[in-house]
C-alpha positions in Angstrom: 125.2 50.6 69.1 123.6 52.6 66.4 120.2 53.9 67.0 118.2 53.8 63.6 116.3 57.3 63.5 113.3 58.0 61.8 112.1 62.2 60.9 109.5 61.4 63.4 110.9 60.7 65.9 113.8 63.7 65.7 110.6 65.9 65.9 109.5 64.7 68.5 112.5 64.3 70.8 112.5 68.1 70.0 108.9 68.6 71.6 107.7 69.9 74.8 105.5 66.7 76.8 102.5 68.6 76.0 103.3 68.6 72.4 104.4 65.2 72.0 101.1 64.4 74.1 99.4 66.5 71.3 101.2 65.0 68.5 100.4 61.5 69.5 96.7 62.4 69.3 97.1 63.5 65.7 98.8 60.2 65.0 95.9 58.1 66.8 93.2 60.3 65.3 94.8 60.2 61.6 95.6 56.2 62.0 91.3 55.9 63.3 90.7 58.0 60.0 92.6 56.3 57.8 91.2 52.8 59.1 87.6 54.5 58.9 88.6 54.8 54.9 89.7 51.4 54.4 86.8 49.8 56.0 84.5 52.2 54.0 85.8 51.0 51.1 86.2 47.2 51.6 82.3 48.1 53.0 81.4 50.1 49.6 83.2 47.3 47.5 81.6 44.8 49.3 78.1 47.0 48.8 78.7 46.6 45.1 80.0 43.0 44.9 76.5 42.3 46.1 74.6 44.9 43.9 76.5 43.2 40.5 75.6 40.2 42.2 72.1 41.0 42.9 71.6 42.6 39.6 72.8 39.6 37.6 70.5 37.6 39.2 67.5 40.2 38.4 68.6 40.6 34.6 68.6 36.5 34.3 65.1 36.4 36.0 63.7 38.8 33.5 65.4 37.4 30.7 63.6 33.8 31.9 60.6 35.7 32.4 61.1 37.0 28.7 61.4 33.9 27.1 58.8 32.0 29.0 55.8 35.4 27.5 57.5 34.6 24.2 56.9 30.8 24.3 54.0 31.2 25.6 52.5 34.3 23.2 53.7 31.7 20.2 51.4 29.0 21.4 47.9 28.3 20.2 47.0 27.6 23.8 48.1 31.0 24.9 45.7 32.9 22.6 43.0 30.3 22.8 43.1 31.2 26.7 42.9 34.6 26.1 39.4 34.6 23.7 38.6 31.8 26.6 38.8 34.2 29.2 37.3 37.5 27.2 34.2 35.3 27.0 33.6 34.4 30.0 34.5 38.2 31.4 31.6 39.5 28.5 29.2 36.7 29.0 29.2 35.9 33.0 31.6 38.3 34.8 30.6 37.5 38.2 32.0 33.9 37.1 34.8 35.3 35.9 35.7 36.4 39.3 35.4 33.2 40.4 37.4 31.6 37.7 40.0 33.3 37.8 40.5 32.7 41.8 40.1 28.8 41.4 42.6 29.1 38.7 45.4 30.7 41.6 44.4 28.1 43.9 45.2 25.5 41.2 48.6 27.3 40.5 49.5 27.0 44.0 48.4 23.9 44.5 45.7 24.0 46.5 43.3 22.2 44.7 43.8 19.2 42.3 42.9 19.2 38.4 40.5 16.9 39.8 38.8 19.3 41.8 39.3 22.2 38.7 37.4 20.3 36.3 34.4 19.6 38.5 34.3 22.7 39.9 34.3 24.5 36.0 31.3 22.1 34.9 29.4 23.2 38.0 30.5 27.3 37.7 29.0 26.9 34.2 26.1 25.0 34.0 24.1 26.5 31.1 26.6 27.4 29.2 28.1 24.0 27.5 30.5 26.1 25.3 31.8 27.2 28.5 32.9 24.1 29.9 34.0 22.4 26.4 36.2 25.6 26.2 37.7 25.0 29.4 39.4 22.1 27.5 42.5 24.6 26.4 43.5 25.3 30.1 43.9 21.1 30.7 47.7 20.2 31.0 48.9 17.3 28.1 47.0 13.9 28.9 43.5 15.3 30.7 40.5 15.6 29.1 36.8 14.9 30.2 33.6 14.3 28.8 29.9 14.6 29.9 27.6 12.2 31.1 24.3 12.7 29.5 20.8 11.6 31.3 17.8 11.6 29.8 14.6 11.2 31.9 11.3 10.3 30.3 7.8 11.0 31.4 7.6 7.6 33.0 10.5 8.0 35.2 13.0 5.7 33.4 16.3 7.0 33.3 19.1 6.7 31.2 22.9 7.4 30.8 25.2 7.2 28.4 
């Protein structure tokens, strides 16, 4: 029967046990190395499957985020919140503070719009233009009004 030979393994039929012991540890060391390069590169591949991935996602938030400035820079209620805010900051800026805070909390839902409109006709008592200019911050459908009592000398009250 015909023994297939390969060049590798003439040489080493040719070698001295020492050498052939040496020459398998080349083999095992070059075959580790050569693994060590493929799994780099599925590992870098993978590395930048995930960073196109992860940069896609990025580039559609801030194209969302974009759009949603624009929409909002082209409405009047974006500009009318803006003079809002500027006087409040210039006429009471410790309220401002304040504002600004319960404002978050109604962002995150921690307090009602309920809650925001009372608490805004209490933070500006005094200042009437204050709370009627709160109106531009109200989502579609809310609105309030003011009850208005009048007290005379003699005691008798009344509301409307």
């Amino acid at each position: 029967m015909d023994t297939i030979s390969t060049p590798e393994m003439d040489l080493q039929a040719d070698l001295p046990v020492s050498a052939k012991a040496r020459f398998d540890s080349v083999n095992v060391v070059v075959g580790q190395h050569i693994q060590q390069q493929q799994q780099q590169q599925q590992e870098e591949t993978q590395e930048k499957r995930q960073n196109r991935v992860k940069e896609q996602f990025e580039l559609q938030q801030h194209q969302q985020i974009q759009q949603q400035r624009e929409h909002l820079s082209n409405s009047p209620n974006y500009t009318q919140s803006i003079a809002y805010l500027s006087q409040i900051k210039s006429r009471c800026p410790d309220k401002h503070v304040q504002f600004v805070a319960m404002m978050k909390d109604y962002q995150l839902h921690r307090i009602t719009m309920e809650d925001v409109i009372l608490w805004v006709t209490r933070l500006f008592v005094g200042y009437p233009d204050l709370i009627d200019g709160f109106r531009v911050f109200l989502p579609e459908g809310w609105d309030f009004g003011f009850v208005v009592r009048i007290t005379n000398p003699s005691g008798v009250c009344v509301k409307f």
